[in-house]
C-alpha positions, 0 to 999 in steps of 0.5 A: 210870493209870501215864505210862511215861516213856520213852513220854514221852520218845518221844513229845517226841522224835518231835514234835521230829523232825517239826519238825526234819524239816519246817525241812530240807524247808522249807531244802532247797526253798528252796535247790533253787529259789534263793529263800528264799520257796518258797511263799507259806505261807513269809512272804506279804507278803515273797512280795508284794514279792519277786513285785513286785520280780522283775516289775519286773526283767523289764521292766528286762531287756526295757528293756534288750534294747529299747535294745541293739536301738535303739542297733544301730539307731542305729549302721547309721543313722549308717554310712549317713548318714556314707556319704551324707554322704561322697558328697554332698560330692563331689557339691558339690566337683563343682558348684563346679568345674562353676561355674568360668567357664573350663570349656566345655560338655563339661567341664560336661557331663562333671561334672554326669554325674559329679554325677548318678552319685553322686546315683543312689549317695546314692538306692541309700544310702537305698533299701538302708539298713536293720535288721531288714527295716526301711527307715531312710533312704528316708522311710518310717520311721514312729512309735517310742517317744517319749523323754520 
C-alpha cells in the first residue's frame, strides 16, 4: 500500500487545527465569562478553590452591606440621644433654678411647666426615633447579632 504524503501532511494538519481550533474556544469562553476556569473540565480542583473563594466574598459583601445598615443605624440613634440629651438638660437647669429658695410658687409652678413640656419633647424623642419602621429609643428594641 502506497502513503500519499501529502495525505499525510493533510491529515497531521487538520488534527493540529482541531487542537488549535479547540484552545481559542477554551480562551474565547474563558474571556467571555471573566474567569479563567470556564467549566470544571477546565482544571477541577482550581474550580473547587475559586468556588470557594467566590462564596466566601458573597458573604463578605452581605457582611458589609449588613454593617453599613448597622452603622446607619447607629448615626440615627445617636442624633436622637444627642437630641434628648440636649433637652434633659434644660430640664435640670430648670430644676436648679426652681430649687432656689427666693422664688414663690407661681414662679415654681411656672418652671415646672416649662420642665413638663420638655419631658413630654424627650417622650415624643423617644416614641418617633426610628430606622427602617424600627423603634429605637422607646424600649422596644430587642435582640441583634452579638459582637464577639
Amino acid at each position: 500500500m502506497l502513503v500519499n504524503p501529502f495525505t499525510a501532511v493533510a491529515n497531521v494538519s487538520a488534527s493540529s487545527s482541531q487542537r488549535t481550533t479547540k484552545k481559542i474556544q477554551t480562551a474565547i469562553s474563558q474571556i467571555a465569562s471573566g474567569d479563567r476556569l470556564a467549566r470544571a473540565a477546565d482544571d477541577v480542583s482550581a474550580l473547587s478553590v475559586a468556588t470557594g473563594l467566590q462564596n466566601r466574598i458573597s458573604s463578605f459583601r452581605a457582611t458589609l452591606s449588613n454593617t453599613s445598615l448597622a452603622s446607619s443605624q447607629l448615626q440615627v440613634a445617636s442624633n436622637d440621644i444627642k437630641q434628648v440629651q440636649a433637652t434633659l438638660s434644660k430640664v435640670n437647669e430648670l430644676a436648679v433654678q426652681a430649687n432656689n429658695g427666693a422664688l414663690d410658687d407661681a414662679t415654681r409652678q411656672t418652671l415646672n411647666d416649662q420642665a413638663q413640656t420638655f419631658i413630654a419633647e424627650v417622650n415624643r424623642l423617644a416614641a418617633n426615633s426610628n430606622f427602617n419602621d424600627q423603634k429605637l429609643l422607646d424600649g422596644s428594641l430587642q435582640g441583634g447579632a452579638a459582637l464577639s
